[in-house]
OpenMM code with the backbone's topology and positions (N, CA, C; nanometers):
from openmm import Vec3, app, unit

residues = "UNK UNK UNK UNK UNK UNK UNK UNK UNK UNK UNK UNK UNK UNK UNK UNK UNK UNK UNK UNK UNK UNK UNK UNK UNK UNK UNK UNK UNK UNK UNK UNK UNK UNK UNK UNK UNK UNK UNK UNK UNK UNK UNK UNK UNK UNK UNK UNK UNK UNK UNK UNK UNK UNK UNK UNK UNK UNK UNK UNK UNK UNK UNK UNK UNK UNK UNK UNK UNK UNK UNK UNK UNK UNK UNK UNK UNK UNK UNK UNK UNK UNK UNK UNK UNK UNK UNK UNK UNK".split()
positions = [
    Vec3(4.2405, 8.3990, 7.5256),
    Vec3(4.2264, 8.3365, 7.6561),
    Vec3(4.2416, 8.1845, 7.6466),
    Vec3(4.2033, 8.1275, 7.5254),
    Vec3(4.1699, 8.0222, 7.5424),
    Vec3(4.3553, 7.9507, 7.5179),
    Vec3(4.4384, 8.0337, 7.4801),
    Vec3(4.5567, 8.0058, 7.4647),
    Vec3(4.6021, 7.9741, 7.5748),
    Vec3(4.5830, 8.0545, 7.6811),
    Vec3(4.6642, 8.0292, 7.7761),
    Vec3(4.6241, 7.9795, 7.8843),
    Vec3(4.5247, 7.8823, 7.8524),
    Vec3(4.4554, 7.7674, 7.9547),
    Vec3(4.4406, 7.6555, 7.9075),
    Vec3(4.4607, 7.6369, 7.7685),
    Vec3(4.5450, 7.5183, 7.7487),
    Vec3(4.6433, 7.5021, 7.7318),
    Vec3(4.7618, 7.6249, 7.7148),
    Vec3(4.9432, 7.5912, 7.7649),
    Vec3(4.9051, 7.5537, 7.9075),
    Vec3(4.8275, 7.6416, 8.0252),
    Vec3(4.8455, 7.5485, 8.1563),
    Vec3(4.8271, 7.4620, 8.1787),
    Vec3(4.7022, 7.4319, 8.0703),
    Vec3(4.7002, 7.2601, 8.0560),
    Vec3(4.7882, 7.1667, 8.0437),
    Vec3(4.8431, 7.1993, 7.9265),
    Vec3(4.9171, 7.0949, 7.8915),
    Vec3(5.0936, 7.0912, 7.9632),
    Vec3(5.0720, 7.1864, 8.0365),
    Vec3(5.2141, 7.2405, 8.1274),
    Vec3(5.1767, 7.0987, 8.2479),
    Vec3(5.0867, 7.1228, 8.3132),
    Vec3(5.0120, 7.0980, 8.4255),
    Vec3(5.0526, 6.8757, 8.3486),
    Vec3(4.9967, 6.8525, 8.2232),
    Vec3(4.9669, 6.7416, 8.2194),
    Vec3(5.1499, 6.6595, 8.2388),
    Vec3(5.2267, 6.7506, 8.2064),
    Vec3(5.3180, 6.7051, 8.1448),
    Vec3(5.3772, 6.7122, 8.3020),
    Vec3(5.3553, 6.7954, 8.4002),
    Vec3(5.4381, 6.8005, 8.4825),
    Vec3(5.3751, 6.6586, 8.5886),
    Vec3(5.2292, 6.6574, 8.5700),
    Vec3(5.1721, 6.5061, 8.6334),
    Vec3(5.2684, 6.3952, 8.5768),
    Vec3(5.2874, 6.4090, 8.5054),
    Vec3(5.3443, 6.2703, 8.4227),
    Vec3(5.5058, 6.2252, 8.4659),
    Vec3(5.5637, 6.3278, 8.4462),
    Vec3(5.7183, 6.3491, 8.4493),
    Vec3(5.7670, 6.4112, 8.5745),
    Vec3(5.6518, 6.5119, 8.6538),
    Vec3(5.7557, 6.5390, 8.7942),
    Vec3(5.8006, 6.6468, 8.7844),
    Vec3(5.8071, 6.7029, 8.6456),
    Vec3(5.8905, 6.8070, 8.6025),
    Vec3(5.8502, 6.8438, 8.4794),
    Vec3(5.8655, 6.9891, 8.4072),
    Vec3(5.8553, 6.9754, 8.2586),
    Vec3(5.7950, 7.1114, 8.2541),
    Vec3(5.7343, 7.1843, 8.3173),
    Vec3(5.6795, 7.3044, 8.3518),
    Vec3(5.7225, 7.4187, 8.2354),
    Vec3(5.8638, 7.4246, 8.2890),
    Vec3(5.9132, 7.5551, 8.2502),
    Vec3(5.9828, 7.5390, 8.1220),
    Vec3(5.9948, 7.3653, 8.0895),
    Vec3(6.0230, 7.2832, 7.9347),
    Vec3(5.8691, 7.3685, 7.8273),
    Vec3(5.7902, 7.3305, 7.8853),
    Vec3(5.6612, 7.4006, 7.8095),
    Vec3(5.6103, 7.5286, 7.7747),
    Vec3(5.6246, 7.5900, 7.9436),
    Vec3(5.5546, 7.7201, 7.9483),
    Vec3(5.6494, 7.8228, 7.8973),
    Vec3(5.7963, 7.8422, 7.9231),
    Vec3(5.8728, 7.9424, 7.8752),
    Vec3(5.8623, 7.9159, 7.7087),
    Vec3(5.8910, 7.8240, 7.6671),
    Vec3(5.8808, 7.8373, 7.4930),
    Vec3(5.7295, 7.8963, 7.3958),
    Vec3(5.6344, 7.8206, 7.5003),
    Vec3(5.4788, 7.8807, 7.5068),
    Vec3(5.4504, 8.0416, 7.5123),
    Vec3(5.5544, 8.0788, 7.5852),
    Vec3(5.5267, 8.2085, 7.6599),
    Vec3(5.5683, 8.3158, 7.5023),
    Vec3(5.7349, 8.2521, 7.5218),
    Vec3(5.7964, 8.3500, 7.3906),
    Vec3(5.7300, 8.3358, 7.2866),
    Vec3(5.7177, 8.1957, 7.2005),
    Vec3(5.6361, 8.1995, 7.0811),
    Vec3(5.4843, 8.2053, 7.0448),
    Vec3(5.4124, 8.1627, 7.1550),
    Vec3(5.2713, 8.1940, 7.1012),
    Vec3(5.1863, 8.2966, 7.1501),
    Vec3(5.2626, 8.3683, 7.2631),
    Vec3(5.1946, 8.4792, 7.3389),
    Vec3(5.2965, 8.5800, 7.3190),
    Vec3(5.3970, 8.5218, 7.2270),
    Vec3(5.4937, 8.6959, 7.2174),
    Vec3(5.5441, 8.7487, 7.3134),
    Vec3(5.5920, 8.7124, 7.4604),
    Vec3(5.6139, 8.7423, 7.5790),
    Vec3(5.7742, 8.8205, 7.5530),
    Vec3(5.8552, 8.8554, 7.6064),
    Vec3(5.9858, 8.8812, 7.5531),
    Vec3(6.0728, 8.7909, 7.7244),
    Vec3(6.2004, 8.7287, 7.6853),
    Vec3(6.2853, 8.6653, 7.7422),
    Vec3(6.2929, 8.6341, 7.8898),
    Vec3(6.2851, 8.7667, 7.9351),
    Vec3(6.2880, 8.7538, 8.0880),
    Vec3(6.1329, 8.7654, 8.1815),
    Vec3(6.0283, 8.8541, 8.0890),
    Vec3(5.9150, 8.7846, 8.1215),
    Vec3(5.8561, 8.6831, 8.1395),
    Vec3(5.9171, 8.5851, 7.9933),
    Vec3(5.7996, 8.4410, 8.0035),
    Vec3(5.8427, 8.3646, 8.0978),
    Vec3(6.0217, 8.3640, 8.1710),
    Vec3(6.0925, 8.2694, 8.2485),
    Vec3(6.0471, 8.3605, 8.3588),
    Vec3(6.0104, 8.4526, 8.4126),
    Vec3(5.9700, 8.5081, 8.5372),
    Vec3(5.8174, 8.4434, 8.5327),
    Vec3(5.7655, 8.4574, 8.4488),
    Vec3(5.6062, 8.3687, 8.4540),
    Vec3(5.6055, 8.2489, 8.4771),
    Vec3(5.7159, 8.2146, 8.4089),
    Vec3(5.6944, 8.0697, 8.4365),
    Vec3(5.7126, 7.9826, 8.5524),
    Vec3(5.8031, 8.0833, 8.6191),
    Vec3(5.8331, 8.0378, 8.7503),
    Vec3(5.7055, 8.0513, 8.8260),
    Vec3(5.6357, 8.1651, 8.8406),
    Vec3(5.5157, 8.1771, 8.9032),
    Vec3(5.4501, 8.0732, 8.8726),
    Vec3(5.4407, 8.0424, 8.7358),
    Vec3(5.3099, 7.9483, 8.7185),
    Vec3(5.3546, 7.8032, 8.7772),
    Vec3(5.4498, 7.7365, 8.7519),
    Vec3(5.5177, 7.6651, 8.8093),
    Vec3(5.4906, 7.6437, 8.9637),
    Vec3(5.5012, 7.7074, 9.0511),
    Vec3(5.4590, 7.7579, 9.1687),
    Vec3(5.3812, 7.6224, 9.2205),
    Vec3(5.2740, 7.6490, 9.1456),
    Vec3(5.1102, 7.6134, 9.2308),
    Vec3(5.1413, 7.4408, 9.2331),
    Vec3(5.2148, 7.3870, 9.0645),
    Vec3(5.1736, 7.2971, 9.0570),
    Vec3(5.2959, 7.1941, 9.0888),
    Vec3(5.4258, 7.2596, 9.1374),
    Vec3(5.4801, 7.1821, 9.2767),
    Vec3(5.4437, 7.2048, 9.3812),
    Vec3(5.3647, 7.2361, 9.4464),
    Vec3(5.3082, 7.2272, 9.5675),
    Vec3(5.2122, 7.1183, 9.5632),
    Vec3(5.1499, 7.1354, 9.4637),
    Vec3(5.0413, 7.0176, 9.4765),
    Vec3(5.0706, 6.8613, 9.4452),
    Vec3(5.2152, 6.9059, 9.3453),
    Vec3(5.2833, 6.7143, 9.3538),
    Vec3(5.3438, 6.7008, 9.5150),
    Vec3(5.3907, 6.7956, 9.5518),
    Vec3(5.4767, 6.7645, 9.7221),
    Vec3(5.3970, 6.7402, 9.8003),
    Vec3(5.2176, 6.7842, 9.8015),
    Vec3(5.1233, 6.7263, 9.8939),
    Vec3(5.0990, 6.5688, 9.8888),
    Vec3(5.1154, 6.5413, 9.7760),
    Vec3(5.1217, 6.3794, 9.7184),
    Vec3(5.2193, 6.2963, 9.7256),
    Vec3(5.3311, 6.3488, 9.7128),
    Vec3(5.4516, 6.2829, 9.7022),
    Vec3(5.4868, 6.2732, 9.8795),
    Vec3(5.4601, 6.3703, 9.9913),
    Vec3(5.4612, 6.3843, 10.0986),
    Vec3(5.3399, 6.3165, 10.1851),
    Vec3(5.2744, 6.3050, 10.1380),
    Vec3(5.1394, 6.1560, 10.1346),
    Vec3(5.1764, 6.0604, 10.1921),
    Vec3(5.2311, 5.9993, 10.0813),
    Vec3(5.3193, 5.8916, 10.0450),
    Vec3(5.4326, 5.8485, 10.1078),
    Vec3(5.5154, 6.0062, 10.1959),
    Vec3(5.6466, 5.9727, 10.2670),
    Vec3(5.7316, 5.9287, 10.1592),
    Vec3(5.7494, 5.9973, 10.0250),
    Vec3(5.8478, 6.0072, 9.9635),
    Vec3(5.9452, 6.0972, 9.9201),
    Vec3(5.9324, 6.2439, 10.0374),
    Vec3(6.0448, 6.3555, 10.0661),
    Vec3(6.1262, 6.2875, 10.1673),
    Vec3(6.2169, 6.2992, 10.1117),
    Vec3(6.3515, 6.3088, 10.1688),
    Vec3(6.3831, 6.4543, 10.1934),
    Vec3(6.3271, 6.5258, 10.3479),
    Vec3(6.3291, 6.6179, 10.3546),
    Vec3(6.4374, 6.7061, 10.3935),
    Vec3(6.5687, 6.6257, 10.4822),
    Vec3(6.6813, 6.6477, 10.4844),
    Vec3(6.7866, 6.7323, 10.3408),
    Vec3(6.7610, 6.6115, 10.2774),
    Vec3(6.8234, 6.6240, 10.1087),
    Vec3(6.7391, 6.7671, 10.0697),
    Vec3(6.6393, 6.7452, 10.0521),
    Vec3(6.5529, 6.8439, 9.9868),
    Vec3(6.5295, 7.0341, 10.0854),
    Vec3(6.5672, 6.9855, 10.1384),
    Vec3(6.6279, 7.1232, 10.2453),
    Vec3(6.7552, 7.1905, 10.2001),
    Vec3(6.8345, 7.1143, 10.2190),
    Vec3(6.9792, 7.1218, 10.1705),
    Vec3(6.9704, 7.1779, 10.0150),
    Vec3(6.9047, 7.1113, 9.9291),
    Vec3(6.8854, 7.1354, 9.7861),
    Vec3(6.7959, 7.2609, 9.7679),
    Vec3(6.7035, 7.3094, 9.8451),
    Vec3(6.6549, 7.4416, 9.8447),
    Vec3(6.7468, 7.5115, 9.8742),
    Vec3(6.7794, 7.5373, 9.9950),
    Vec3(6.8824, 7.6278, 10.0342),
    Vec3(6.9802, 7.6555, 9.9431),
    Vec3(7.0277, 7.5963, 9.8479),
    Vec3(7.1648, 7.5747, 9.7876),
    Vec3(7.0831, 7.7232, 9.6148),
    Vec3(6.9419, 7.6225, 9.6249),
    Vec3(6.8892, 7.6661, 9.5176),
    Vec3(6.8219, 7.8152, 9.5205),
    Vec3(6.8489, 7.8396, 9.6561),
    Vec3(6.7423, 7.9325, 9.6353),
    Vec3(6.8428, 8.0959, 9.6820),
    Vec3(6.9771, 8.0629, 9.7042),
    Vec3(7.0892, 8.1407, 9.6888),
    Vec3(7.1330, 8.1509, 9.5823),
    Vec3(7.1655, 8.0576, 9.4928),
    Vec3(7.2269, 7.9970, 9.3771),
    Vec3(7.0574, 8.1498, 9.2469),
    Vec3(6.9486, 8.0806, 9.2579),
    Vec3(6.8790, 8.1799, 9.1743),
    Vec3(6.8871, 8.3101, 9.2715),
    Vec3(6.8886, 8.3702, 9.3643),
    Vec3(6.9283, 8.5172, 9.4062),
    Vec3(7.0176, 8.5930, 9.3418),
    Vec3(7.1540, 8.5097, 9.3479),
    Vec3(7.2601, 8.5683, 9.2569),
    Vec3(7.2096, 8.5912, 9.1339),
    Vec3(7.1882, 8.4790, 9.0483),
    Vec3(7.1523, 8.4532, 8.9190),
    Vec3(6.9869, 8.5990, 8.8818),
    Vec3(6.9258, 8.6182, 8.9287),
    Vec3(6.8225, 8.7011, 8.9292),
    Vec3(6.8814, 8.8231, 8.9227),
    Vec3(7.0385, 8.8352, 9.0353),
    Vec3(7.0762, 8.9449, 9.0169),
    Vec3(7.1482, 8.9973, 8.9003),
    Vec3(7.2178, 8.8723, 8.8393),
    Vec3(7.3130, 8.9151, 8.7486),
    Vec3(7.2329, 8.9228, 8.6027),
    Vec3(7.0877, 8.8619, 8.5826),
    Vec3(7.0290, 8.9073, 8.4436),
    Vec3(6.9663, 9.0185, 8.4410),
] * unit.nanometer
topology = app.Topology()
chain = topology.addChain("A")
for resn in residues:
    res = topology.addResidue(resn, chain)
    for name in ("N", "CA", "C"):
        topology.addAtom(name, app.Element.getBySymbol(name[0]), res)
């Protein structure tokens, strides 16, 4: 247990810092120290990932630093773009 609450830790610290870095941590975390196999740890990781962009976009949206136009456009694009991609692995 205690493994995998300090990978969220240190997932979590790295993504405060950088904005990003999540799935840099948690997928390699996933395969090598919890033994996860390929398409599990990157399906986890996305989940875990999840919580802790929402909680930089409450901050960053604080602030009035979404560019929500752009960032619309860039979902949409992204979130067809992984449909396919989900389908084809």
């Amino acid at each position: 247990m205690w493994k995998k609450v300090l990978i969220g830790l240190i997932a979590g610290i790295i993504n405060g810092l950088f904005t990003s870095g999540g799935g840099l941590i948690l997928v390699p975390a996933f395969l090598y120290i919890l033994k996860m196999e390929p398409k599990k740890a990157r399906a986890t990781s996305i989940f875990c990932i999840l919580p802790m962009v929402i909680v930089t976009a409450i901050f960053y949206n604080g602030n009035e630093f979404i560019n929500w136009k752009i960032g619309i456009l860039c979902a949409i694009g992204g979130i067809i773009r992984r449909f396919i991609w989900s389908k084809a692995s």
